[in-house]
Every structure is written in C-alpha cells, then in structure tokens.
N, CA, C and O atoms as CSV, one atom per row, in Angstrom:
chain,resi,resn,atom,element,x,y,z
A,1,UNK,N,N,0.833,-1.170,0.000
A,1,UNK,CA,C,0.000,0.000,0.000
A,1,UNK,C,C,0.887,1.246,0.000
A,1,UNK,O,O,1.683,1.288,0.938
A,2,UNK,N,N,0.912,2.221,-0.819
A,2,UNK,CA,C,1.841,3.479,-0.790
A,2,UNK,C,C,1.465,4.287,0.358
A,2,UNK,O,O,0.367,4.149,0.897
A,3,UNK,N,N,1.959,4.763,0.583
A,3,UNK,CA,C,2.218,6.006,1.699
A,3,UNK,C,C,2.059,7.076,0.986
A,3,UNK,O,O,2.353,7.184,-0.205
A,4,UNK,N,N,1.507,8.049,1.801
A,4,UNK,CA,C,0.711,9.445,1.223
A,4,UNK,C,C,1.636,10.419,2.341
A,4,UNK,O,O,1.313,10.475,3.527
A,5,UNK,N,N,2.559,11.002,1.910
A,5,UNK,CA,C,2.811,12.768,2.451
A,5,UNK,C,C,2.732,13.457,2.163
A,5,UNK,O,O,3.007,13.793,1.011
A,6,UNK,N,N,2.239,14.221,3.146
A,6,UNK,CA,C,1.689,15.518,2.885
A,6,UNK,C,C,2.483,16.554,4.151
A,6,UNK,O,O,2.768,16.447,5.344
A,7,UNK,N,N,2.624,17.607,3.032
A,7,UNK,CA,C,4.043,18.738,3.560
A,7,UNK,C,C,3.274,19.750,4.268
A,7,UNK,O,O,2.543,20.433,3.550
A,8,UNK,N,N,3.274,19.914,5.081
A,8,UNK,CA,C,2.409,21.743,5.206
A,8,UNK,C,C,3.710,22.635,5.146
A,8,UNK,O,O,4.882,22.382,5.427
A,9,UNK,N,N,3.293,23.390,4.836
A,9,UNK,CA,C,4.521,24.823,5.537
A,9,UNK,C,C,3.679,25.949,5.361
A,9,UNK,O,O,2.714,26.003,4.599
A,10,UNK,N,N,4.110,26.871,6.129
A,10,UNK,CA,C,3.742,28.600,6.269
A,10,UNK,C,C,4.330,29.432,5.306
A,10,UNK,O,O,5.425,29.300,4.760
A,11,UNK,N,N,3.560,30.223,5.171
A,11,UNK,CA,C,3.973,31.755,4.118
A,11,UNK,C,C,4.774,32.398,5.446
A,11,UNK,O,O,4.549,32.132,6.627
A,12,UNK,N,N,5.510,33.078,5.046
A,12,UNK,CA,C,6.576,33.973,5.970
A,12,UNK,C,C,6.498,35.591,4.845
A,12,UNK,O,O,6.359,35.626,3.622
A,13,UNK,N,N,6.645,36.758,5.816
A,13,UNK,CA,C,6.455,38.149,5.264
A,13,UNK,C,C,8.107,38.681,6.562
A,13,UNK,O,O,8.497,38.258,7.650
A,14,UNK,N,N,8.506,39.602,5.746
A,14,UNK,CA,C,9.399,39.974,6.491
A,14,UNK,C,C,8.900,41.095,7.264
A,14,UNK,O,O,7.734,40.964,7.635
A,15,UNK,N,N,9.578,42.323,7.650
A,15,UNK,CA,C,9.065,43.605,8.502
A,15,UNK,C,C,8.557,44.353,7.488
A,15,UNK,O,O,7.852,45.255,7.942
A,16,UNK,N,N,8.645,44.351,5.933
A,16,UNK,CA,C,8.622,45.075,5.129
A,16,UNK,C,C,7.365,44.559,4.137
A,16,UNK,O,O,7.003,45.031,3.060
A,17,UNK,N,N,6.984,43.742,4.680
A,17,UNK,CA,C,5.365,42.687,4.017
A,17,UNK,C,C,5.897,42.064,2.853
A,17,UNK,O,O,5.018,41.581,2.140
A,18,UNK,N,N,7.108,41.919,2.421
A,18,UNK,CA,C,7.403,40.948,1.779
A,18,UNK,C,C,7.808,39.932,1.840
A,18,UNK,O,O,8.594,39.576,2.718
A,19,UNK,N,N,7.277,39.033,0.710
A,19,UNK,CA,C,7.243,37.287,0.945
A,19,UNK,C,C,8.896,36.587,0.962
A,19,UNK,O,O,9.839,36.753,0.188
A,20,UNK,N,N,8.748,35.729,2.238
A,20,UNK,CA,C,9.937,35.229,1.954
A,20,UNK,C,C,9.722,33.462,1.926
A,20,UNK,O,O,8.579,33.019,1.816
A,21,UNK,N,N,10.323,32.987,1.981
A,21,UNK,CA,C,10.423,31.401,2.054
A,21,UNK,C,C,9.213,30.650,2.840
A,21,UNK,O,O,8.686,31.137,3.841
A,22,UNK,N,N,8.962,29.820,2.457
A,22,UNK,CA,C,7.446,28.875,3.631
A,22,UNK,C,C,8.702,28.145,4.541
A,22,UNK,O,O,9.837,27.803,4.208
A,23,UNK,N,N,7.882,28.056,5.998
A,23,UNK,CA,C,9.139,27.185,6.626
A,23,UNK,C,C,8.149,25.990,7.240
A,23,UNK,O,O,6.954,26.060,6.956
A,24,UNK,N,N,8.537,25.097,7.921
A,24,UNK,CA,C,8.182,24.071,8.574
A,24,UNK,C,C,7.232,24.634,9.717
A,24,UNK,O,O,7.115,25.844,9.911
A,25,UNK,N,N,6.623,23.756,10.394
A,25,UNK,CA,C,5.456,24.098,11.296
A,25,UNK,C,C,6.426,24.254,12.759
A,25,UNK,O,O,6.200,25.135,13.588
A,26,UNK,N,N,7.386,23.371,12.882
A,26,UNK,CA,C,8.321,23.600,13.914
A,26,UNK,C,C,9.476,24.874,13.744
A,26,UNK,O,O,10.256,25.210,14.635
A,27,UNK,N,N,9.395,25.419,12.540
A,27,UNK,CA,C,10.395,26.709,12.664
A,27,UNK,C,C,9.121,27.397,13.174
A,27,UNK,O,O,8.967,27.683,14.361
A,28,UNK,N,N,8.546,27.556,12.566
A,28,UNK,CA,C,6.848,28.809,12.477
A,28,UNK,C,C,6.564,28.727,14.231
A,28,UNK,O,O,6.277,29.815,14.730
A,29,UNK,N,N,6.616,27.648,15.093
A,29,UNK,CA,C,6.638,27.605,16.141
A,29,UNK,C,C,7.301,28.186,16.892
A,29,UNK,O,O,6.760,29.109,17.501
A,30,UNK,N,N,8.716,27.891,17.149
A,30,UNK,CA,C,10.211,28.503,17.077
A,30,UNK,C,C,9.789,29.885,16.900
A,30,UNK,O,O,9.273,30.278,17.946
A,31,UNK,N,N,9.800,30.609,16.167
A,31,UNK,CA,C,9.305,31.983,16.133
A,31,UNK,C,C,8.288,32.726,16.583
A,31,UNK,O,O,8.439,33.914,16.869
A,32,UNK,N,N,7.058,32.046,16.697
A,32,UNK,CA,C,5.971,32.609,17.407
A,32,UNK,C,C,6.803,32.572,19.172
A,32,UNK,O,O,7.032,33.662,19.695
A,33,UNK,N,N,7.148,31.384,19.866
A,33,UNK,CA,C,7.280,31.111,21.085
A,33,UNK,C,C,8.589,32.012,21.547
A,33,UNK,O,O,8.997,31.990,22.709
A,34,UNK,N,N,9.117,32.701,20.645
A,34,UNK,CA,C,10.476,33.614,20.763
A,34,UNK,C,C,9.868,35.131,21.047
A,34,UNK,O,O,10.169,35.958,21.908
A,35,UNK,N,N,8.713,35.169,19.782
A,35,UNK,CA,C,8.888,36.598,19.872
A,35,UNK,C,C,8.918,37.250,18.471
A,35,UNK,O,O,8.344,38.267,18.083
A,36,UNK,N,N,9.773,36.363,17.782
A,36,UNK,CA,C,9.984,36.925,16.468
A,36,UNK,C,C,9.514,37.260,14.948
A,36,UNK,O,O,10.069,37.634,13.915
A,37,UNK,N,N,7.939,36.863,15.442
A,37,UNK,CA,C,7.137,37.151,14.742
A,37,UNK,C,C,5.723,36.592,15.373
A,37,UNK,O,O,5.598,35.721,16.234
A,38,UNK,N,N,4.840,37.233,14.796
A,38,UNK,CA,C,3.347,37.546,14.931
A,38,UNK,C,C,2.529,36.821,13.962
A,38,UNK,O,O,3.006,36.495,12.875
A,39,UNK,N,N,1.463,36.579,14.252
A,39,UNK,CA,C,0.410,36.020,13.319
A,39,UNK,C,C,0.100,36.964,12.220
A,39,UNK,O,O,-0.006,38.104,12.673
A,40,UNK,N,N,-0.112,36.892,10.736
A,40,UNK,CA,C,-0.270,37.615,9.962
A,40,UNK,C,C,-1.927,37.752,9.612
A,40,UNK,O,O,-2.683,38.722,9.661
A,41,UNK,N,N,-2.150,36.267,9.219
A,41,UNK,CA,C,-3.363,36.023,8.687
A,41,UNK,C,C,-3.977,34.666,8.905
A,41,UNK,O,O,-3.390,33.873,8.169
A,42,UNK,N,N,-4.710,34.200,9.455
A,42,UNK,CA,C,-5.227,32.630,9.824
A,42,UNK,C,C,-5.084,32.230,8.790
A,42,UNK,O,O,-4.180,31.419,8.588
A,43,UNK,N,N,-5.990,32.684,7.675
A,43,UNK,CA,C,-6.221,31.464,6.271
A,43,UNK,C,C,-5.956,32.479,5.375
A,43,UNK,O,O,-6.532,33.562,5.484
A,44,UNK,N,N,-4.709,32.139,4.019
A,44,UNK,CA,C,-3.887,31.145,4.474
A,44,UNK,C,C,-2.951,31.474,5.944
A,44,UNK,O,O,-2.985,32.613,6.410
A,45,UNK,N,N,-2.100,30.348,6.636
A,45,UNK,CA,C,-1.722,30.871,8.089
A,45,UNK,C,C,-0.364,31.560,7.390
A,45,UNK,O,O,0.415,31.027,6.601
A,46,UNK,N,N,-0.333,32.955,7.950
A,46,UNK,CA,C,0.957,33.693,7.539
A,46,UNK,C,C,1.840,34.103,8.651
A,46,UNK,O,O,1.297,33.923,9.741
A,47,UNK,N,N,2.548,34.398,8.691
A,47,UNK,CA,C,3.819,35.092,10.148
A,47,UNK,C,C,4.546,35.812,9.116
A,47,UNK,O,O,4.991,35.624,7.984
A,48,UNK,N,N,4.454,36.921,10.201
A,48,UNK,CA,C,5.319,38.703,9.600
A,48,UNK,C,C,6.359,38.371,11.302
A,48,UNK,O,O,6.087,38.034,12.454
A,49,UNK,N,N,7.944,38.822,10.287
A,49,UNK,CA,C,8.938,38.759,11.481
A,49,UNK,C,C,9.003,40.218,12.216
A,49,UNK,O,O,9.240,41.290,11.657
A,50,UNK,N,N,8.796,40.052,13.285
A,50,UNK,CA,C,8.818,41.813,14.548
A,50,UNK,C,C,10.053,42.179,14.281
A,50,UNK,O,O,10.220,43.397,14.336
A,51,UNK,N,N,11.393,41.268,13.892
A,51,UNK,CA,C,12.011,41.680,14.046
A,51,UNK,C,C,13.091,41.615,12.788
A,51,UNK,O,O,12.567,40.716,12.131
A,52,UNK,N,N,14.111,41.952,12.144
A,52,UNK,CA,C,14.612,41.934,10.910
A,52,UNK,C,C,15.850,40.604,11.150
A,52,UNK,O,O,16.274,40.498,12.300
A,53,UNK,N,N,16.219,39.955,10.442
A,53,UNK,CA,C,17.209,38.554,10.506
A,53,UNK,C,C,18.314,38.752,10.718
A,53,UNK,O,O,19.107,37.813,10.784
C-alpha cells in the first residue's frame, strides 16, 4: 500500500510585508514562542517577522 505525504509549511512576510520562504510548522513555532514574529493572517496561516534577521 503506498504512503501518502503531505508537507504543510507557512507563508513567511518579512518587517517590510514581503514574501519570503514557507518554513516548517516547527520553525513557524520557534518563532511565534520567541517573539519573532506575529500572526499575519489565519487562512492562508501567515507570520510577519517583529524583528529583521
């Protein structure tokens, strides 16, 4: 029987509302639980970084 994966990842916006890379649900975590970014938009789920890289 094959195996089915399925990827999620997040949209990422920098300080400047532009799009950068989708990351994993455990980076997107990582960043909310830091500080370093904020919820953008539920659907789709987005994160804007508070702070610049």
């Amino acid at each position: 029987m094959p195996q089915c994966l399925i990827l999620i990842t997040f949209s990422r916006l920098d300080t400047n509302k532009k799009p950068l890379q989708p990351c994993k649900p455990s980076v997107a975590r990582r960043f909310l639980n830091s500080g370093r970014a904020s919820v953008w938009r539920r659907f789709p789920f987005t994160l804007i970084l508070t702070q610049s890289c």
